[in-house]
C-alpha positions as CSV (number, residue, x, y, z in Angstrom):
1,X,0.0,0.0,0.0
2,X,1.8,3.0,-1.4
3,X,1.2,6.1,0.6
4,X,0.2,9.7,-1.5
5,X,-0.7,12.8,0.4
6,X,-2.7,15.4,-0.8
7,X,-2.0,17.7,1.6
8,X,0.9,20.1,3.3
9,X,2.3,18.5,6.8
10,X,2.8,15.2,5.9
11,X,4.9,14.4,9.0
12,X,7.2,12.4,6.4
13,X,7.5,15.9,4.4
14,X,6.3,13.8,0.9
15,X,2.6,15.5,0.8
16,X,1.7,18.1,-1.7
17,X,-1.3,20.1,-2.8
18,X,-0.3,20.1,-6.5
19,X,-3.0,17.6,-7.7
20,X,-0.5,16.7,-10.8
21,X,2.7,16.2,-8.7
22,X,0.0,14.0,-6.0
23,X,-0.8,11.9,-9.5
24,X,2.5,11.4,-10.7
25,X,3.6,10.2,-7.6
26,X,1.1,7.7,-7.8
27,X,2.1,6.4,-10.7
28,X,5.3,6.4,-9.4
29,X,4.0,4.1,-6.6
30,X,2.3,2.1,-8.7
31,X,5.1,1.3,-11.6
32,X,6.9,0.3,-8.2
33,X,5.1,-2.5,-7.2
34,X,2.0,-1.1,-5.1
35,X,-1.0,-3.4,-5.4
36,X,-2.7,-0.3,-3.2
37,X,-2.3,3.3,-3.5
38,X,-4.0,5.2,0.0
39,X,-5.1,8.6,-0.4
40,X,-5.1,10.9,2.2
41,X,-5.9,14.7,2.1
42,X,-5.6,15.6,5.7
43,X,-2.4,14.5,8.0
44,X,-3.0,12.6,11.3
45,X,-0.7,14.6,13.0
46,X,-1.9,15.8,16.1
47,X,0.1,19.1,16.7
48,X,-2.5,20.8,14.5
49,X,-6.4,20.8,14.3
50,X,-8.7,19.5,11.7
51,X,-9.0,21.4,8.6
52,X,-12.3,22.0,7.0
53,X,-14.6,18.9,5.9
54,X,-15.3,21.6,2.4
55,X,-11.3,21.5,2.0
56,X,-10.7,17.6,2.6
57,X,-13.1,17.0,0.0
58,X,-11.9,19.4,-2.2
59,X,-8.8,17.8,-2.1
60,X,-9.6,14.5,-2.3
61,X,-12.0,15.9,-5.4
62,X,-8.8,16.7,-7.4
63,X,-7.3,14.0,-6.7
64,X,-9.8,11.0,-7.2
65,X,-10.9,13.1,-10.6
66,X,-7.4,11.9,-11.8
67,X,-7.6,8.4,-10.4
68,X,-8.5,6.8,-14.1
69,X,-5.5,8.7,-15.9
70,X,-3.3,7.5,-13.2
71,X,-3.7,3.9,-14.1
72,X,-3.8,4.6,-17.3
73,X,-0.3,5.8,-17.3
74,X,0.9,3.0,-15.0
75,X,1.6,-0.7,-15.7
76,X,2.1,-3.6,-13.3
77,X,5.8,-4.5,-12.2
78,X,5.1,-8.0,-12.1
79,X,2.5,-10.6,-13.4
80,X,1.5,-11.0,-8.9
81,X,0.5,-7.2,-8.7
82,X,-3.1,-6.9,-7.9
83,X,-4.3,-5.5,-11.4
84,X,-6.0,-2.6,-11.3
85,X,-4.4,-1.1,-8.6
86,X,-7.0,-0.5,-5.4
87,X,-7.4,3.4,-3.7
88,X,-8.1,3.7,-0.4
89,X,-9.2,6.8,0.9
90,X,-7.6,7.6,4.2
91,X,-10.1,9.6,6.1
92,X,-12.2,9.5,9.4
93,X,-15.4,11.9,9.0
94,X,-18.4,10.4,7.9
95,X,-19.3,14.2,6.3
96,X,-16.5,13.6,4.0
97,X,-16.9,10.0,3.0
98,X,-20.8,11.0,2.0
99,X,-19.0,13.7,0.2
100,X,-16.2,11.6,-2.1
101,X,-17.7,8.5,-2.5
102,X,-20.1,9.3,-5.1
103,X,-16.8,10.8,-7.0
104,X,-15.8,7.4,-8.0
105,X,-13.1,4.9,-8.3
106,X,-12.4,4.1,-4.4
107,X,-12.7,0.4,-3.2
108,X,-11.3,1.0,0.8
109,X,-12.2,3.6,3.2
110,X,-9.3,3.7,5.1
111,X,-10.8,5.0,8.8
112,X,-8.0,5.8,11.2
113,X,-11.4,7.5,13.8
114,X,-11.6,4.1,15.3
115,X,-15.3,3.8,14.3
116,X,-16.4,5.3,17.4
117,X,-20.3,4.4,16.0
118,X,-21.4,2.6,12.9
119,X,-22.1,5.9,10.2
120,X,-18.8,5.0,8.7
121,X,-19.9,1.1,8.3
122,X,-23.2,2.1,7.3
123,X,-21.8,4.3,4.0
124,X,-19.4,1.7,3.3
125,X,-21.8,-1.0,2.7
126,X,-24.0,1.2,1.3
127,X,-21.4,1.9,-1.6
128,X,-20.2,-1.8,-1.6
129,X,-16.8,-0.7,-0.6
130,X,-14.4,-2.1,2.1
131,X,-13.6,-1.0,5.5
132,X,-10.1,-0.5,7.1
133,X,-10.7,-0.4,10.9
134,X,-7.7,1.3,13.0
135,X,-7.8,0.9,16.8
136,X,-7.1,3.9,19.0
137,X,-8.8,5.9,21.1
138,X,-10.5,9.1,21.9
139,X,-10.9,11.9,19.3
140,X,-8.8,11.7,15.8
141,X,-6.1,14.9,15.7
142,X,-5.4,15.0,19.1
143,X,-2.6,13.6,21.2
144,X,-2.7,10.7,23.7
145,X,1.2,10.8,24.9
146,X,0.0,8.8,28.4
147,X,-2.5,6.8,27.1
148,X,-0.6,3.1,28.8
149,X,-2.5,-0.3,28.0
150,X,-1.4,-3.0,31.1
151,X,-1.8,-5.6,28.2
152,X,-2.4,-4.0,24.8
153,X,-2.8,-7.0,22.7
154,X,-6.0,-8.1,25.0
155,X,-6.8,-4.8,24.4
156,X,-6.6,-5.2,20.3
157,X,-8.7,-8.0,20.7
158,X,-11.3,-6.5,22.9
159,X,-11.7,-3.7,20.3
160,X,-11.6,-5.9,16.9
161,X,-14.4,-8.4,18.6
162,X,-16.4,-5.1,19.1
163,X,-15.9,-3.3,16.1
164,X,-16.6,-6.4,14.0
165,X,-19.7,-6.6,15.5
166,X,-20.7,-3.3,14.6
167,X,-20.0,-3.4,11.0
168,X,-21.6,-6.6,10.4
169,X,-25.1,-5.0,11.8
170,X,-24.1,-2.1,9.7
171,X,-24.3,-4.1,7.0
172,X,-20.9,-5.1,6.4
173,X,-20.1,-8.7,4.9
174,X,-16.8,-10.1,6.8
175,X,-14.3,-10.0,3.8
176,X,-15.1,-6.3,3.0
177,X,-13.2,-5.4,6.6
178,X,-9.8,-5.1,7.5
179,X,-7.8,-4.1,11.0
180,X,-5.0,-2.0,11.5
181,X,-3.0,-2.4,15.0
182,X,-2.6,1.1,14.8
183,X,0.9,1.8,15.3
184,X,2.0,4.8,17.5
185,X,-1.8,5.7,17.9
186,X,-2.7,6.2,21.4
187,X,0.2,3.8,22.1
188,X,3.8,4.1,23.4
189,X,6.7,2.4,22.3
190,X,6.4,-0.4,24.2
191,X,3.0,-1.1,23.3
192,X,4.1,-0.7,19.7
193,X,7.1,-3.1,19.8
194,X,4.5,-5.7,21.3
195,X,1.9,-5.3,19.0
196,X,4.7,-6.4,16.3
197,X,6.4,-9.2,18.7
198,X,2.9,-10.7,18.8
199,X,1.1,-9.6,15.7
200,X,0.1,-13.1,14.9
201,X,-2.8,-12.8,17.6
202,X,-4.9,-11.5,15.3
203,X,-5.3,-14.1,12.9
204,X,-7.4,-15.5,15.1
205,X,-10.2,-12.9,13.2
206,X,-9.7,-14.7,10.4
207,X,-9.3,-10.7,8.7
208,X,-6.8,-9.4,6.5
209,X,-4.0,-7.3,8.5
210,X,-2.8,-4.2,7.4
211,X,0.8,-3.1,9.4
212,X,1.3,0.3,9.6
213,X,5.2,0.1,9.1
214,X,6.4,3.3,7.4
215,X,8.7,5.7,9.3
216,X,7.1,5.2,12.5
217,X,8.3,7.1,15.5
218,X,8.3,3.7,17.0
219,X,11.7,3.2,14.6
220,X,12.9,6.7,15.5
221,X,13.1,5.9,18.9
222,X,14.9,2.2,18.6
223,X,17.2,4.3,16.0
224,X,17.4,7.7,17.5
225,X,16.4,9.0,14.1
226,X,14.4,12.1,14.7
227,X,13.8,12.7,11.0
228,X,11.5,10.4,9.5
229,X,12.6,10.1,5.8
230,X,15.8,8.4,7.8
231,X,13.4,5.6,8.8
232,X,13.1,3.1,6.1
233,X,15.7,0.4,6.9
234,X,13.7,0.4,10.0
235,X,10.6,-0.1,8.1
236,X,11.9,-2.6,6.1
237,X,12.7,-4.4,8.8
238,X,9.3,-4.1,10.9
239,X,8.0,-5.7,7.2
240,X,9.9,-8.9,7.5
241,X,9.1,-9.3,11.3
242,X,5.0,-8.1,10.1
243,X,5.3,-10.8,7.0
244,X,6.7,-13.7,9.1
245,X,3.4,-12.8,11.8
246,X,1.2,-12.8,9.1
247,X,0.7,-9.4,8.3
248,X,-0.6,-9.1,4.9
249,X,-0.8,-5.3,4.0
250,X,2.2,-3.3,4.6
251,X,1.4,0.9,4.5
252,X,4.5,2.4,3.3
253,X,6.1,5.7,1.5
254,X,8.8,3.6,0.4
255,X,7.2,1.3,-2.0
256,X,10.4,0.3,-4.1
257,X,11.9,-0.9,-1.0
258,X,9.5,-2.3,0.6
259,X,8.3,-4.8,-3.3
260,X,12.2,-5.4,-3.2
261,X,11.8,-6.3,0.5
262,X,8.7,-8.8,0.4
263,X,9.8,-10.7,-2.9
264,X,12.8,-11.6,-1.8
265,X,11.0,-13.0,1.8
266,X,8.5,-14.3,-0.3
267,X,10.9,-16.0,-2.2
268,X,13.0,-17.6,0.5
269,X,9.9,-19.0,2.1
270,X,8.3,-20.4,-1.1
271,X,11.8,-22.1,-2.0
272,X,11.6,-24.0,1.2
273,X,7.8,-25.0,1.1
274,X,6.7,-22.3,3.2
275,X,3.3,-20.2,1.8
276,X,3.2,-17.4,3.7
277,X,-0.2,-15.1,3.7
278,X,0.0,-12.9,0.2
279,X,1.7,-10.0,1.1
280,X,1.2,-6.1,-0.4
């Protein structure tokens, strides 16, 4: 899942409001190897407020208006690249989705509110379109620095039972969800470090995983890296200890890397009998 933002403080620096440069970068992502491009127009960051639900969806607008010249102007790197790419949207306010989805083209709604109630759900299986579910808590764009979990996988479990729940009364068939551990979200870094340690809990859901790997500041502190873009032999590594747990969707800005990354571990495994869970 290649990472494109459409907006102006992408922690990572790599956003931009130029709809053209968003596209190309796409295409970029694509040609790389991305079975998944995620689109988001507002950064999570929580050192700034919300902007606008008019602006997201402007911006989302200029960019999903370009979504069929972008794979137009991309092919697939390999003959295992899911073909035509996917796009994910990568927003949280049920305003907006009702705004974009009738624009066309997405397949995932990409919710990193934690689905505090079912609206979210509801519009997705309304549209026929999937759900990404990311645990945290409390309000979206606001910092949880103390937030401590005594055991924060139980906790992961707790939440996906529930949340499950919800968006199959919402309407929601069980292949059109999938979870997101929700790195550095209302977590520390020890709660981060187990959540990859012991990622293969969550299989038990019978879902597909998606590992938010990229440039964490989970990896900045193991590495003392304070700039992000210095984080992605960190990342790459978080992928081969996600894969070998069974995470199956890897978010990442990085998408070169990261292809070269899983075929090779996809490689090694299938070369001694091992099929491990496909792997974006």
């Amino acid at each position: 899942m290649g990472i494109v933002n459409v907006n102006d403080d992408s922690f990572s620096g790599d956003g931009t409001l130029d709809f053209e440069k968003a596209a190309a970068q796409a295409v970029e992502q694509i040609r790389a190897g991305a079975d998944i491009i995620d689109a988001g127009a507002e950064s999570a960051r929580t050192n700034r407020g919300a902007i606008p639900v008019e602006e997201e969806i402007r911006r989302f607008r200029g960019f999903l208006e370009r979504w069929e010249q972008i794979v137009a102007a991309s092919q697939p790197r390999d003959a295992g690249q899911v073909w035509p790419p996917i796009l994910s949207a990568n927003t949280w306010r049920p305003e907006v989705i009702e705004g974009i989805l009738p624009i066309g083209g997405i397949e995932i709604i990409n919710d990193m509110g934690a689905l505090p109630d079912d609206r979210n759900a509801r519009l997705c299986a309304e549209a026929g379109v999937a759900l990404l579910i990311m645990h945290s808590v409390g309000e979206p764009k606001v910092p949880h620095f103390q937030q401590q979990w005594p055991d924060v996988m139980a906790e992961l479990e707790r939440f996906f039972s529930e949340k499950l729940v919800m968006a199959k009364d919402a309407g929601l068939p069980d292949e059109a969800v999938i979870l997101d551990p929700g790195i550095d979200f209302a977590k520390q870094r020890e709660a981060n470090l187990t959540i990859y340690r012991e990622l293969g809990r969550l299989q038990a859901f019978g879902r597909p995983v998606l590992v938010p790997v990229s440039r964490k500041t989970v990896i900045g502190e193991v590495l003392d890296l304070p700039n992000p873009a210095d984080r992605d032999a960190g990342t790459m590594a978080c992928i081969q200890a996600s894969m070998m747990r069974g995470g199956q969707i890897f978010r990442v800005h990085d998408v070169a890397a990261a292809w070269q990354s899983v075929e090779v571990l996809w490689t090694l495994d299938r070369e001694r009998g091992i099929h491990p869970a496909p792997s974006a």
